[in-house]
C-alpha positions in Angstrom: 15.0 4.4 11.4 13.6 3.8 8.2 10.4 6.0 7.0 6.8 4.4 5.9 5.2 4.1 2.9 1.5 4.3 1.5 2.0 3.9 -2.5 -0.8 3.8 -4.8 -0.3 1.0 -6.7 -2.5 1.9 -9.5 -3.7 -1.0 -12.5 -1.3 -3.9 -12.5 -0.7 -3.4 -15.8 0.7 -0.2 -14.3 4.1 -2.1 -14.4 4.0 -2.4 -18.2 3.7 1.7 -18.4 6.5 4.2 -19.2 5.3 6.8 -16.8 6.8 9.0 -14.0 5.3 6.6 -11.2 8.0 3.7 -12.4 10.8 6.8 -12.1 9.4 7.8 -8.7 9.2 4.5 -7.0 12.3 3.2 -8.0 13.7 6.9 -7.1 12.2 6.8 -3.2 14.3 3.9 -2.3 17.1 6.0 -2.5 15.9 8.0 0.7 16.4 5.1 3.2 18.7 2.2 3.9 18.2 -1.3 2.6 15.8 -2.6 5.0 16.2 -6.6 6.6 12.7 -7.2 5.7 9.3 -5.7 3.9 6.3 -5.6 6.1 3.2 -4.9 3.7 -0.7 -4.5 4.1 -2.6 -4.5 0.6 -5.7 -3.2 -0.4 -6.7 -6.8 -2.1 -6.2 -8.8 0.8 -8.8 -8.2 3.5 -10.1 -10.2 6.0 -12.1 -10.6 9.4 -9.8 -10.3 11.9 -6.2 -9.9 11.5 -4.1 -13.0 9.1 -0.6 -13.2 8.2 0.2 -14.8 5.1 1.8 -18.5 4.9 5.2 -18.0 5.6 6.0 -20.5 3.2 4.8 -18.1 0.7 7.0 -17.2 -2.5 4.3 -16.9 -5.6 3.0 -14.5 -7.5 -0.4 -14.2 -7.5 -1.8 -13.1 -11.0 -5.7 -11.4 -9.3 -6.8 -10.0 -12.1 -8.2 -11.0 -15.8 -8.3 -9.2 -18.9 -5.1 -7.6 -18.9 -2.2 -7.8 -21.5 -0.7 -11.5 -21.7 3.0 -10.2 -21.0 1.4 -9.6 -17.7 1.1 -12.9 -16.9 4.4 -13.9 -17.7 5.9 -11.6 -15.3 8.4 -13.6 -12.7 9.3 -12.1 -9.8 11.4 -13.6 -6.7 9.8 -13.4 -3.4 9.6 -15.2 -0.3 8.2 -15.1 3.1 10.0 -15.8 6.8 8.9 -18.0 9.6 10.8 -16.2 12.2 10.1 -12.5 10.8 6.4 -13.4 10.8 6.8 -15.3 14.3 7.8 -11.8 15.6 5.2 -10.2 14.0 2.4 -12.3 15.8 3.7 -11.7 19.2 4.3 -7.6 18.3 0.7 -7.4 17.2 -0.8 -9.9 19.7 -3.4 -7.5 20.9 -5.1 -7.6 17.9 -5.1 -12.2 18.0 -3.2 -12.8 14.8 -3.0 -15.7 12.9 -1.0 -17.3 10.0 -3.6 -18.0 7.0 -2.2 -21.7 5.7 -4.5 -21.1 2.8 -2.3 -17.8 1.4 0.2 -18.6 0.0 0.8 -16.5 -2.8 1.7 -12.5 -3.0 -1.2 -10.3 -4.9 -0.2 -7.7 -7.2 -1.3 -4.9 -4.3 2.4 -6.7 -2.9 4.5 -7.5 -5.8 3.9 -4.6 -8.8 5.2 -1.7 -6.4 8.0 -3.9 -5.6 8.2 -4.8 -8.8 8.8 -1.2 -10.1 10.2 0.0 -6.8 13.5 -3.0 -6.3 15.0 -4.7 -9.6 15.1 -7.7 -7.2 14.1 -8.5 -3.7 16.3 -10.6 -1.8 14.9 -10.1 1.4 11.9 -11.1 3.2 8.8 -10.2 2.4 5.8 -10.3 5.1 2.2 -9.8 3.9 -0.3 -8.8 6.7 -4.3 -8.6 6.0 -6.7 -5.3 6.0 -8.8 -6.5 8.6 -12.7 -5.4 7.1 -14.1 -5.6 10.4 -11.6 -3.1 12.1 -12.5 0.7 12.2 -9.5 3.5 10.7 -8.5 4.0 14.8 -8.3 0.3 15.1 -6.2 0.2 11.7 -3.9 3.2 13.5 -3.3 1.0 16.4 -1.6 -1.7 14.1 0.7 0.7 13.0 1.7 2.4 16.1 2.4 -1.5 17.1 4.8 -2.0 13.7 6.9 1.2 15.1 9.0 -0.4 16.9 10.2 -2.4 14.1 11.3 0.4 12.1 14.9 0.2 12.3 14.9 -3.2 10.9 11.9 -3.0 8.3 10.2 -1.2 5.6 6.8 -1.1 6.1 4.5 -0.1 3.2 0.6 0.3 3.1 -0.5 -0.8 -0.6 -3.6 1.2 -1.7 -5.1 4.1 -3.5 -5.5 7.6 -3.0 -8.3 7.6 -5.6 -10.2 3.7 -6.6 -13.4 4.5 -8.6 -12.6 2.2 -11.2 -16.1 3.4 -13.3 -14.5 6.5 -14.0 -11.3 5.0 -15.1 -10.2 4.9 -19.1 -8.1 2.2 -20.7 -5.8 4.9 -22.1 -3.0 5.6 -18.9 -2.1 9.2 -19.8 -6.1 10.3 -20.6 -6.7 14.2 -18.8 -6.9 13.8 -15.6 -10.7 14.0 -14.0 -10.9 17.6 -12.7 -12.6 15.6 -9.1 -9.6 13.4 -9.1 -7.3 16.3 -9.1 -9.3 18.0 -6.4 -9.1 15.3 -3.9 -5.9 14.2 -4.3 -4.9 18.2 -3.3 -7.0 17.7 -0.3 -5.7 14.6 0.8 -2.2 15.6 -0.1 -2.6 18.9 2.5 -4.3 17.0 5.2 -0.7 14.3 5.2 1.1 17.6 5.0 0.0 18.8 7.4 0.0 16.0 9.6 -3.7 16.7 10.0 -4.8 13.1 11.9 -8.3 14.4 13.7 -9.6 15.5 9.6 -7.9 12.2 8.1 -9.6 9.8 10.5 -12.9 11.3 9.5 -12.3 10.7 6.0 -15.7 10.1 4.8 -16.4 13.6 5.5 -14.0 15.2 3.0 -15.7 16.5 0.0 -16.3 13.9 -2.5 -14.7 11.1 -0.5 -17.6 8.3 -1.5 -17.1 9.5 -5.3 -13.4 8.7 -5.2 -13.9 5.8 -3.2 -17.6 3.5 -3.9 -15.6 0.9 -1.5 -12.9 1.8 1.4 -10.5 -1.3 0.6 -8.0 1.1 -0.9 -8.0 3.9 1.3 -7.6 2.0 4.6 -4.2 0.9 4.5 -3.4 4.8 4.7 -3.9 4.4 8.4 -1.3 2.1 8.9 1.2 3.8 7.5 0.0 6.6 9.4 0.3 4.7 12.6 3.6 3.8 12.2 4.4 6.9 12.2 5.2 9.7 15.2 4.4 12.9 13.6 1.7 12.0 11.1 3.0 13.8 8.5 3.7 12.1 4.9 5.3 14.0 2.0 3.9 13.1 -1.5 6.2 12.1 -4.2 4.4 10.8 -6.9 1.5 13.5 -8.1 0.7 11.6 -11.4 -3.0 10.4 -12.3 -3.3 7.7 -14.6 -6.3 6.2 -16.6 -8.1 9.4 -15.9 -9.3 8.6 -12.8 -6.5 6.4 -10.8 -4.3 8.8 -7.9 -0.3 7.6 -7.8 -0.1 9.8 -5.6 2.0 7.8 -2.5 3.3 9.4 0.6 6.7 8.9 2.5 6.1 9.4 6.4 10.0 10.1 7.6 9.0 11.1 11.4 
């Protein structure tokens, strides 16, 4: 069975960065076999109701302006499956899924961890939504669903520990903000501790709505928490970049 993932995917320029987070990623596919298929849920693809993308779908999609023009230039091969997603709508049927014909690109929340995680994907690649309209027990539910295919998949929740991008610096390796580092020591003992009751009232936790102004980024965390038995996730990436941006992912193995 392979584990889940939540990785912070930080700035997409990210990518471009010599920093431990490229090491890191590309070092935690080494703790589980190569997968038939990617199942992922991004931060910057939300939606009423649940959508699975086109599964046609095999561009990138450059969402973001301002960044270096190498960025843009970036190529990375990645395609979609009929038949993978065909099993995913009848798996997560509860929830009345449907393919978006409209989405047929991958945005960076998908393709910059893959980037730095797999020189190249040559597997399938399915792209569920972040339903807006669904509460952090209703987000849980979709990931105990995507348990079962576990053994075939790698399923990673594409987010943020921290996402208060008025904090953040243009310099990656600025000091760390001393809140930052606070919160992302909470967070990280709550998943250590497999601590589900304190996690799923996250707006509680101290500072919670200074780290995060919108929830977009911290909500995929309950997938990936879903889809797992025990709850617990194991950090391996404690880096903080542009001052204010958590890398800090999570590997949930049980």
């Amino acid at each position: 069975m392979n584990p889940t993932l939540f990785i912070s995917h930080g700035a997409p320029n990210t990518i471009l960065v010599d920093s431990k987070t490229k090491i890191n990623f590309k070092n935690i596919t080494k703790e589980f076999k190569k997968p038939k298929y990617i199942v992922v849920i991004s931060a910057h693809w939300h939606t009423k109701g649940l959508k699975i993308i086109n599964p046609l779908a095999k561009d990138l999609m450059y969402d973001f302006y301002g960044f270096e023009e190498e960025l843009y230039k970036i190529k990375y091969p990645i395609k979609s499956d009929i038949n993978i997603t065909n099993n995913l709508l009848e798996i997560l049927k509860e929830f009345n899924p449907s393919i978006d014909k409209n989405r047929t690109s991958f945005d960076h929340g998908v393709w910059t961890p893959l980037y730095m995680m797999f020189k190249e994907i040559n597997i399938p690649v399915i792209q569920i939504s972040l339903p807006f309209d669904y509460s952090a027990k209703e987000l849980l539910k979709i990931g105990e669903k995507l348990r079962t295919i576990r053994d075939d998949s790698l399923i990673i929740a594409s987010g943020s520990i921290t996402h208060n991008l008025r904090n953040v610096s243009y310099n990656p390796f600025e000091e760390a903000d001393n809140l930052v580092i606070k919160f992302n020591e909470k967070i990280k003992t709550i998943l250590k501790n497999g601590d589900i009751s304190q996690i799923l009232e996250f707006e509680k936790i101290e500072n919670f709505y200074q780290m995060h102004p919108s929830y977009e980024h911290f909500l995929p965390l309950f997938v990936a928490l879903g889809a797992s038995f025990d709850y617990v996730g194991i950090g391996f990436n404690n880096e903080i970049l542009n001052r204010a941006i958590s890398m800090e992912s999570y590997i949930f193995k049980g």
